[in-house]
C-alpha positions as CSV (number, residue, x, y, z in Angstrom):
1,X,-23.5,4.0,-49.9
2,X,-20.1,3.2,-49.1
3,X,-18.8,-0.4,-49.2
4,X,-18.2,-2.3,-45.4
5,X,-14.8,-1.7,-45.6
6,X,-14.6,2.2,-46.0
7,X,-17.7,2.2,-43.7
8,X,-15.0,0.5,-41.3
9,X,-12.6,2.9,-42.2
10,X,-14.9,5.8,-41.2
11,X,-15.9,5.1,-37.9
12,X,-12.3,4.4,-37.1
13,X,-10.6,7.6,-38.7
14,X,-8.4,9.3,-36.3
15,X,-7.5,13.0,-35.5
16,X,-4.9,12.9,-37.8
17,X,-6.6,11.4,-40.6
18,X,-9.4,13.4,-40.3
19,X,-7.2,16.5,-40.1
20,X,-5.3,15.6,-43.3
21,X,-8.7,14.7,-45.2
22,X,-10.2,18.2,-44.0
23,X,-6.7,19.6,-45.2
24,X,-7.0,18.4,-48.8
25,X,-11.0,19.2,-48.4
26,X,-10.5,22.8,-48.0
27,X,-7.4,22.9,-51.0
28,X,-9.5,20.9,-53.4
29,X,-7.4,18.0,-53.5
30,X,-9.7,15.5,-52.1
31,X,-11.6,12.6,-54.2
32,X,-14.8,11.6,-54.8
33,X,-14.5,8.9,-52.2
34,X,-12.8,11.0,-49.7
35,X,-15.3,13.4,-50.0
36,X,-17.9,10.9,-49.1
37,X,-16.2,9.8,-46.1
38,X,-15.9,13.6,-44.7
39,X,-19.9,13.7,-45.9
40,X,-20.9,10.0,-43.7
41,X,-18.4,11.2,-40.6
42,X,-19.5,14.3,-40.3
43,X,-23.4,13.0,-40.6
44,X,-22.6,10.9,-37.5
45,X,-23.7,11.4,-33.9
46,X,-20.1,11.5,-32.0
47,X,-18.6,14.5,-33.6
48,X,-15.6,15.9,-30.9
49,X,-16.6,19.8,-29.9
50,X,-13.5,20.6,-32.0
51,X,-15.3,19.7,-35.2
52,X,-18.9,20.8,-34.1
53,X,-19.2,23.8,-36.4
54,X,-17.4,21.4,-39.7
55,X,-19.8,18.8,-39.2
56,X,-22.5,21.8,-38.9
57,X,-21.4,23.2,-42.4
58,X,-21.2,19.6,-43.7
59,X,-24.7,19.5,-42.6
60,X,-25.7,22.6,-44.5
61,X,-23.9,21.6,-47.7
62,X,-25.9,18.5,-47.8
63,X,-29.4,19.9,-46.9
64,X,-29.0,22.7,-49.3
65,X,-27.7,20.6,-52.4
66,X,-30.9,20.1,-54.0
67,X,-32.4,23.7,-53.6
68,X,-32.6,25.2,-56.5
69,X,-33.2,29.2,-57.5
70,X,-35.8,28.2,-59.5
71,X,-37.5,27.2,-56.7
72,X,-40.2,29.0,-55.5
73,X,-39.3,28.6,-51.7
74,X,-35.7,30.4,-52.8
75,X,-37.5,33.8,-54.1
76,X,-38.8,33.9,-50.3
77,X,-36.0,32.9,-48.4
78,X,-33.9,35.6,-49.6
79,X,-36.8,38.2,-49.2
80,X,-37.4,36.7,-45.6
81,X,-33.4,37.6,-44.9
């Protein structure tokens, strides 16, 4: 969980902020921390239309990160698709 003050930090990031962390995000230049802040904003309610479809592939990437191909449930998903 992230401290108060980067919770802070979070709900307060603006445009440009955002668009510089995304930036770095998509170069691999990002840390661990910043990467958790995309992770908690994008997890949030309020998401502007303009990053509706980030937030949605945030979403996926945190659903999915425990699946596993030795699951069971994997063999079937791919056969479903």
């Amino acid at each position: 969980m992230l401290s108060g003050k980067n919770s802070q930090r979070l709900t307060l990031m603006d445009s440009n902020k955002l668009n510089e962390l995304l930036a770095r995000y998509w170069e691999c230049e990002t840390s661990l921390e910043e990467e958790q802040l995309l992770r908690e904003y994008f997890r949030g309610k309020d998401i502007p239309d303009e990053w509706k479809e980030t937030a949605g592939l945030f979403r996926y990437f945190e659903e999915n990160k425990k699946k596993s191909v030795t699951d069971i449930s994997f063999d079937a998903g791919v056969m479903a698709k």
